[in-house]
FIDO-879909 format. One line per field, with one value per residue (C-alpha): residue number from 0; residue in three letters; x, y negated, z negated. Coordinates in Angstrom, 2 decimals, m for minus. Layout:
k	(NUM,...);
r	(ala,...);
x	(X,...);
y	(Y,...);
z	(Z,...);
END
This chain:
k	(0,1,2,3,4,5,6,7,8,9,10,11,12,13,14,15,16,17,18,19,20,21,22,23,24,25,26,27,28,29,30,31,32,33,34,35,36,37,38,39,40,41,42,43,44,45,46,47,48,49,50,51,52,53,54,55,56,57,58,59,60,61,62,63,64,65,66,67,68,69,70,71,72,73,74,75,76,77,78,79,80,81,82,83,84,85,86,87,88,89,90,91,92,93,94,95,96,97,98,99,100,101,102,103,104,105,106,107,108,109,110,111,112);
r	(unk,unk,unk,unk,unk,unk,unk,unk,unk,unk,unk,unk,unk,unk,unk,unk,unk,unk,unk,unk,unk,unk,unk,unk,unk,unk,unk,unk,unk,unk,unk,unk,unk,unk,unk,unk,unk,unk,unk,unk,unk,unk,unk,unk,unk,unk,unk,unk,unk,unk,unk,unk,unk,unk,unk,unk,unk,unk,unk,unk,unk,unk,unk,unk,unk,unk,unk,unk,unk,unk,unk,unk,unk,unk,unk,unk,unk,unk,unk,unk,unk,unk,unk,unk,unk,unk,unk,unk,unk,unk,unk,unk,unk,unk,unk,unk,unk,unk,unk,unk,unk,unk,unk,unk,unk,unk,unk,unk,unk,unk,unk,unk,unk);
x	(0.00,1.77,m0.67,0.07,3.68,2.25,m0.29,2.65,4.57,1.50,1.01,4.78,3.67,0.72,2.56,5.19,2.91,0.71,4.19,5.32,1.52,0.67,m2.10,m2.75,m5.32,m6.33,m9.74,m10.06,m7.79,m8.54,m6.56,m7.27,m6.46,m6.81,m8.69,m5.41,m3.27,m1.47,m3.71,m7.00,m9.10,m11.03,m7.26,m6.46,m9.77,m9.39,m5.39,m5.81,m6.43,m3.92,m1.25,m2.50,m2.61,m0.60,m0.07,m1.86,m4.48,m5.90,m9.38,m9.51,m11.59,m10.19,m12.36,m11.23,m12.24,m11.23,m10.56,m11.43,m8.69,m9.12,m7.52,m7.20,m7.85,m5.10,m7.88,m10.35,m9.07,m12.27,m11.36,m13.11,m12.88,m10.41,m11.26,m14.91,m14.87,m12.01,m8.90,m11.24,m12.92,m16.37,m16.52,m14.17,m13.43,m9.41,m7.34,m4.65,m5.27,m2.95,m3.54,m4.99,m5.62,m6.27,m2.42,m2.57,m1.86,m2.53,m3.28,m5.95,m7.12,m6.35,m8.57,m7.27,m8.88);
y	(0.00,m3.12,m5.58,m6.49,m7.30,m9.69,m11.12,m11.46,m13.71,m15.55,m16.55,m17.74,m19.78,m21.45,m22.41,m23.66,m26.21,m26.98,m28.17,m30.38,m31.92,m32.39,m29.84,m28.98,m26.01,m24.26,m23.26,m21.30,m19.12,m17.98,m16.15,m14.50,m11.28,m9.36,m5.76,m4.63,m6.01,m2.66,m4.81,m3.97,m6.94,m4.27,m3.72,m7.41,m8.32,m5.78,m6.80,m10.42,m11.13,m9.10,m10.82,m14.58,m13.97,m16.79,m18.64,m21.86,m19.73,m18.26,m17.79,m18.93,m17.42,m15.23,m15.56,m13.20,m13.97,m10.96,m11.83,m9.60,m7.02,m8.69,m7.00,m7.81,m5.04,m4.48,m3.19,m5.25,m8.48,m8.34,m9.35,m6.97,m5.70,m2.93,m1.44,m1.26,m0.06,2.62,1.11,1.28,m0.83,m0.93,m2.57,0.03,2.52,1.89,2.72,0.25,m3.23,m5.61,m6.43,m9.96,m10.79,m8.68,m8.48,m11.98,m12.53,m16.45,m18.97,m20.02,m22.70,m23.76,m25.69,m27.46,m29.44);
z	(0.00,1.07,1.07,m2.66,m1.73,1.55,m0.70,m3.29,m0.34,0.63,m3.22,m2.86,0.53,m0.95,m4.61,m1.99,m0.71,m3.56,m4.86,m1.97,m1.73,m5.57,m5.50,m9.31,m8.31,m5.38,m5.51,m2.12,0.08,3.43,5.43,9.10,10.05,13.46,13.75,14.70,12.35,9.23,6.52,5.42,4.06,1.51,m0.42,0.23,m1.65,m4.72,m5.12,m5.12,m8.64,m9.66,m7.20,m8.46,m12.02,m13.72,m10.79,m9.23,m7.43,m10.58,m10.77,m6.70,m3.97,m1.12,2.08,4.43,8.49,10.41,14.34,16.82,18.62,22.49,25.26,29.23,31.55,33.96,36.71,36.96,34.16,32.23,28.74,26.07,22.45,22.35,19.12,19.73,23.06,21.78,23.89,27.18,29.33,29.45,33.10,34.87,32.16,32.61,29.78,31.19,29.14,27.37,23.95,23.86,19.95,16.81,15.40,13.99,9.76,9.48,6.18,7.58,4.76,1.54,m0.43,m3.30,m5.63);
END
């Protein structure tokens, strides 16, 4: 489980810029992650609290906005969702795509109060 060492880093990001904008508290983190990316937004969720305990983002919020795994047919260049339509295309059932979106990790907001 390595999300509680990237949500570790990610606590280290945020306290990073609290400190160069004078934030005192954050009250809400959101962070993006694609379909496709090795974390799952279920273990980020239930690790969180543990990973800001005694920092600035005690008792904040994690959002979590999950963006969709995209991919580009190399047949027919119909963009569709990769994991949904199982790495094929639903226009001319190629198996030859190029991943689009869905790897991304991103700090989306922070909101500070």
């Amino acid at each position: 489980m390595h999300e509680i060492g990237v949500l570790i880093e990610v606590v280290k990001s945020v306290e990073k810029f609290a400190k160069i904008n004078n934030v005192q508290k954050i009250e809400t983190l959101v962070l993006q992650i694609g379909e496709l990316s090795s974390m799952i937004p279920k273990y980020m969720k239930n690790l969180y609290p543990a990973s800001i305990e005694g920092t600035i983002l005690e008792g904040s919020e994690l959002k979590i906005e999950i963006l969709p795994a995209n991919a580009l047919c190399k047949e027919c260049n119909k963009v569709f969702n990769i994991v949904s339509n199982k790495g094929i295309c639903p226009n001319c059932k190629s198996e030859k795509c190029e991943i689009l979106s869905g790897k991304e990790f991103y700090i989306k907001e922070i909101a500070c109060y």
